[in-house]
KETI-977507 format. One record per residue (C-alpha): residue in one letter; x, y, z. Coordinates in steps of 0.05 Angstrom, whole numbers, padded with zeros to 5 digits, always signed. Example, Ala and Ser with C-alpha at 12.3 -4.5 7.8 and 13.67 -1.06 7.14 Angstrom:
A+00246-00090+00156/S+00273-00021+00143/
//
This chain:
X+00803+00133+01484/X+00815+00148+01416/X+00853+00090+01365/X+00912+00117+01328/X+00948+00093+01265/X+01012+00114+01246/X+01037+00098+01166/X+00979+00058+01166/X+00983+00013+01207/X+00941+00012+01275/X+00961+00025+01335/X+00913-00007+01395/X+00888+00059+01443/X+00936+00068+01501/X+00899+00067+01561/X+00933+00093+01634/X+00952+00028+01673/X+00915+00000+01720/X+00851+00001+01669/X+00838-00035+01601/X+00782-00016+01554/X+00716-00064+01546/X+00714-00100+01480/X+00625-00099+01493/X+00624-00025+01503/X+00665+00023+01461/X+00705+00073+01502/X+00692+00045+01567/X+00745+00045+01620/X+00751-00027+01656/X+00784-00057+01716/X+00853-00092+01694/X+00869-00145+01740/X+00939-00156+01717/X+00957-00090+01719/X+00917-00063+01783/X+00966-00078+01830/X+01015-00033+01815/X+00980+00035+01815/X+00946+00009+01883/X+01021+00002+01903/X+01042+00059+01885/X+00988+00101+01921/X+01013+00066+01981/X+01086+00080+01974/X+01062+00155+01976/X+01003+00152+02026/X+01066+00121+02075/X+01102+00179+02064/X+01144+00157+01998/X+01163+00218+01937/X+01163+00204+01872/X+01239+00185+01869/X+01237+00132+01927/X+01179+00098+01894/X+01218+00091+01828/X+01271+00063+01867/X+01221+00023+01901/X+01199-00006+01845/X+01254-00015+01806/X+01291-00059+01861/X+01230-00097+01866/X+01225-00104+01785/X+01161-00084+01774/X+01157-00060+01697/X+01138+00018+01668/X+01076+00025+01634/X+01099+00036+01574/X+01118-00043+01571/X+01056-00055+01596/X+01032-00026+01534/X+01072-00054+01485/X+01059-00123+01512/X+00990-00111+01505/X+00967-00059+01449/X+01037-00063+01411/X+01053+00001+01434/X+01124+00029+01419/X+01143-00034+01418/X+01205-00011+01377/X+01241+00015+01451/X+01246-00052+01486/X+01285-00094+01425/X+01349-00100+01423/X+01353-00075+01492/X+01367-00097+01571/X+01323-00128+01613/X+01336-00078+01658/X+01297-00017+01613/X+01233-00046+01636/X+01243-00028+01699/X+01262+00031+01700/X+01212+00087+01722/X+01204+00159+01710/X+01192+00210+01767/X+01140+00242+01722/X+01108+00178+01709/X+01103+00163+01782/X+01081+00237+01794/X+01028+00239+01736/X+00991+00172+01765/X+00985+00201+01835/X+00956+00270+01803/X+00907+00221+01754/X+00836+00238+01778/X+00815+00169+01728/X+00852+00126+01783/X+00787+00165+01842/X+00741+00135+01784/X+00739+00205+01749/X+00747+00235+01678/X+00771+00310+01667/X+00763+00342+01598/X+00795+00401+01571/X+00860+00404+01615/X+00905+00421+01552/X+00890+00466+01482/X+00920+00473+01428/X+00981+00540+01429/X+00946+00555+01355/X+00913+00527+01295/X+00971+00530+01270/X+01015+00499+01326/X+01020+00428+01353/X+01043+00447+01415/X+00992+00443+01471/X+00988+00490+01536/X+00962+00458+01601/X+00900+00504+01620/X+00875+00534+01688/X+00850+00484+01736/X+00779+00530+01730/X+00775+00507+01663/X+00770+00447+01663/X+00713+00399+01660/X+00702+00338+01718/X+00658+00290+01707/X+00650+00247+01768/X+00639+00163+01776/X+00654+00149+01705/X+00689+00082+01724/X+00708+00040+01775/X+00765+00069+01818/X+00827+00042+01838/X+00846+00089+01890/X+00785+00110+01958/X+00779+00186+01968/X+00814+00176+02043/X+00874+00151+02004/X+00871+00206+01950/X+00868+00256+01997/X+00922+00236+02034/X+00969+00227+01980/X+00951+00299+01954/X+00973+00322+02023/X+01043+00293+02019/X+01049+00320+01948/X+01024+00391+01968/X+01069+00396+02027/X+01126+00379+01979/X+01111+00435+01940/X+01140+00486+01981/X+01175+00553+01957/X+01253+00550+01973/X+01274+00576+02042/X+01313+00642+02002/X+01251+00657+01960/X+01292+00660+01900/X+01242+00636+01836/X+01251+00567+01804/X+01258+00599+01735/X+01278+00534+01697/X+01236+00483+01729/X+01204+00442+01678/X+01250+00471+01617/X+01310+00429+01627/X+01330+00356+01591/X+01390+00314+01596/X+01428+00318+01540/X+01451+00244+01539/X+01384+00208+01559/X+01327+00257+01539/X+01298+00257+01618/X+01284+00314+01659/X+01335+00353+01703/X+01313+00369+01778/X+01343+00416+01824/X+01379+00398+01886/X+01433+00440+01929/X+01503+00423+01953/X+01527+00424+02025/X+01543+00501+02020/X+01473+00509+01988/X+01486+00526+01915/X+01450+00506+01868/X+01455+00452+01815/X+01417+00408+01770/X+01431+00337+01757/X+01396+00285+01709/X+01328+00250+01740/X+01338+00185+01712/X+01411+00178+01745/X+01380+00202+01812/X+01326+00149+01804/X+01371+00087+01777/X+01444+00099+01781/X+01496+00093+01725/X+01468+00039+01693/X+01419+00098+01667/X+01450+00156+01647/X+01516+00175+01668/X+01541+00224+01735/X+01536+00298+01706/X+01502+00357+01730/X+01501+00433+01717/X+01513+00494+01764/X+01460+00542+01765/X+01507+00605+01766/X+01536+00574+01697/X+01467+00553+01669/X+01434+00627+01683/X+01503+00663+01657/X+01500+00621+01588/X+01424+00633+01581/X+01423+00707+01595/X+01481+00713+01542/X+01453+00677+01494/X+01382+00719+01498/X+01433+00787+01500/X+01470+00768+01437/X+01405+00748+01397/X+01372+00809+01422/X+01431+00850+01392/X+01435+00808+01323/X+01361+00817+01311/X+01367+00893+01323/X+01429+00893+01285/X+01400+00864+01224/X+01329+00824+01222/X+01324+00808+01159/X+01380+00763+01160/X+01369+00734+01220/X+01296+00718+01198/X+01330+00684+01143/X+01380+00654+01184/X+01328+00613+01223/X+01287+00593+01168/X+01353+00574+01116/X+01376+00521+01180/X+01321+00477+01171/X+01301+00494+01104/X+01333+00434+01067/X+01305+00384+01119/X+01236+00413+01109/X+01234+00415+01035/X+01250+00332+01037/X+01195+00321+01098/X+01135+00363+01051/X+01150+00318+00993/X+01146+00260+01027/X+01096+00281+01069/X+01061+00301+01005/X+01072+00234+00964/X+01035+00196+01023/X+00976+00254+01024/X+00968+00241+00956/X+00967+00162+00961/X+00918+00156+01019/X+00872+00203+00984/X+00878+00159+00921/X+00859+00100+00965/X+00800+00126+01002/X+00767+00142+00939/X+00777+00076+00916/X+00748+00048+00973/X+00682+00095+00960/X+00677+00067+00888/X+00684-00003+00923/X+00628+00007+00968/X+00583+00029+00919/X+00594-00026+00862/X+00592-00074+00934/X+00520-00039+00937/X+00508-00050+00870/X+00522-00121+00867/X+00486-00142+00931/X+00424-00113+00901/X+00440-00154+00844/X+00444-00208+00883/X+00516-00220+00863/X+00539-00213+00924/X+00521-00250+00987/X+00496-00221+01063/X+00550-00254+01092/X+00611-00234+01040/X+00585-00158+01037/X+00584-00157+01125/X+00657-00182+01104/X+00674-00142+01057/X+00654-00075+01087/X+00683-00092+01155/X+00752-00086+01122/X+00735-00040+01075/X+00708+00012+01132/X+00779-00007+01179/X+00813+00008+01124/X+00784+00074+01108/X+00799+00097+01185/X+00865+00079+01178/X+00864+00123+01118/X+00820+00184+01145/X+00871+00191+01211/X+00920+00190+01164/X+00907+00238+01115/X+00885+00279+01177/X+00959+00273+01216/X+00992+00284+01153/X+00947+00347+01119/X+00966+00375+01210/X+01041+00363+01196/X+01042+00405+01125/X+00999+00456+01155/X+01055+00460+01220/X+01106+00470+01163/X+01084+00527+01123/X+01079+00559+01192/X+01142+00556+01207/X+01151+00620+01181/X+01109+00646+01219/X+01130+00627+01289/X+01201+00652+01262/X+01181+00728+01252/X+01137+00725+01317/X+01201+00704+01352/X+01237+00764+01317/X+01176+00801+01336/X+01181+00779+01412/X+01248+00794+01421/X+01244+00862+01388/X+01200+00876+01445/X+01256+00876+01487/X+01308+00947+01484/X+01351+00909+01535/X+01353+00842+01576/X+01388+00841+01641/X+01372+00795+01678/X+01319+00720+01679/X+01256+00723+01712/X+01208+00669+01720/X+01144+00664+01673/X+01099+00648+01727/
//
């Protein structure tokens, strides 16, 4: 689990609840005790039979708080979305949280590499890869969960995942936010079977949430399809200027976010050369004999803490400045995907 800093200030690793990471061995995934309980409960929810949305009901009514709480109370993690705010947000689960845990291999004692890459070098954006690419390592840790439980679960989850009884494709599934709250919108049908798609986090907690709204999926797939046909006709009409149109919308924003992104390049890079002249006159002087076995240990404790903070920042920074000269880029490759298309009449599914 690797330690992250953010404006330079560190942020403890975020471990997945449940575990906690062992102060006398670096890296190494521990039994929690205070936390434990609740993934243990949560695989029994679901081995009884329970989806994802029951259990966050579940455990909601029965106040049992998210992870990410968990987190802040003990790493100072995000801490920043629980003040000011209700009791009530600690409670209040996500259906891909719940779903994510029960689909964790690291709660069967197991750790699997490689499950997302990178889009590009260029790109932040990560792609989940094929199952046959990735890399188990078994018995890492202690598990929370037995393989007859685990196995179980997967069942109910697997039998879940059935295709709909009309065959048609679930070509938005895992595309759609709520516009008020930020969560994920699921798909669910009305009594005469069309087809809609309502807010997860009001399905899971009510209106104390998000608010009762939803979306038909005749409207959605007309407004879509429109919106690819009139772009595909723009970009044929003139592509120069809708190039320029995409890049001009953010341009003013971007020019601000490289300057200051640049300022704080330029000031961490100062600092960790600083730090290298302060090592080596710290050298100097305990050779000397100026300075002490127990002030140098001291001394280069903070000095090395400090350049980490400095090294992941100078790293996250140099990632964001690289992600903004290619924004061009990933504009004329959208022109150039489009262009691809002579007409577009209807959505498909990408898998």
């Amino acid at each position: 689990m690797k330690a992250k800093f953010k404006n330079g200030e560190y942020i403890a690793p975020v471990v997945p609840i449940g575990y906690k990471i062992n102060p006398a061995e670096k890296n190494r995934l521990v039994v929690d005790e205070e936390t434990k309980w609740i993934v243990e409960k949560i695989f029994a929810l679901a081995a009884h039979g329970y989806g994802a949305n029951k259990i966050c009901r579940t455990l909601a009514a029965e106040k049992v708080p998210i992870p990410a709480w968990w987190a802040s109370q003990k790493n100072g993690y995000k801490t920043n979305i629980f003040e000011g705010q209700p009791e009530g947000k600690k409670y209040l689960w996500n259906i891909v949280t719940v779903s994510k845990i029960l689909q964790n291999e690291i709660y069967l004692g197991n750790t699997v590499h490689y499950q997302i890459q990178k889009l590009s070098y260029k790109s932040k954006k990560n792609i989940k890869r094929p199952k046959e690419d990735w890399m188990r390592i078994e018995n890492t840790h202690e598990p929370l969960v037995d393989r007859e439980t685990w196995d179980l679960v997967q069942g109910h989850i697997n039998s879940r995942k059935r295709s709909r009884k009309d065959d048609e494709p679930q070509i938005f599934a895992g595309l759609l936010k709520c516009g008020e709250c930020g969560w994920s919108l699921s798909a669910a049908n009305t009594k005469n079977k069309s087809r809609y798609y309502r807010c997860t986090q009001y399905s899971a907690h009510g209106k104390e949430a998000c608010s009762l709204h939803f979306i038909t999926y005749n409207l959605l797939y007309a407004f879509v399809l429109g919106r690819l046909q009139y772009w595909l006709m723009a970009v044929k009409e003139n592509e120069d200027a809708i190039l320029e149109r995409l890049l001009q919308s953010s341009k003013k924003q971007r020019k601000s976010e490289n300057a200051r992104d640049e300022k704080e390049l330029k000031k961490a890079q100062k600092r960790r050369q600083e730090l290298n002249n302060l090592f080596a006159k710290m050298y100097e002087d305990r050779v000397k004999g100026l300075l002490d076995e127990e002030n140098y240990s001291m001394l280069s404790v903070k000095y090395r803490t400090e350049q980490q903070q400095l090294d992941e920042i100078i790293k996250t920074v140099s990632a964001r400045l690289e992600d903004a000269k290619a924004e061009t880029d990933d504009a004329k490759q959208w022109v150039d995907l489009i262009q691809k298309y002579s007409a577009i009449d209807e959505l498909t599914a990408l898998f």
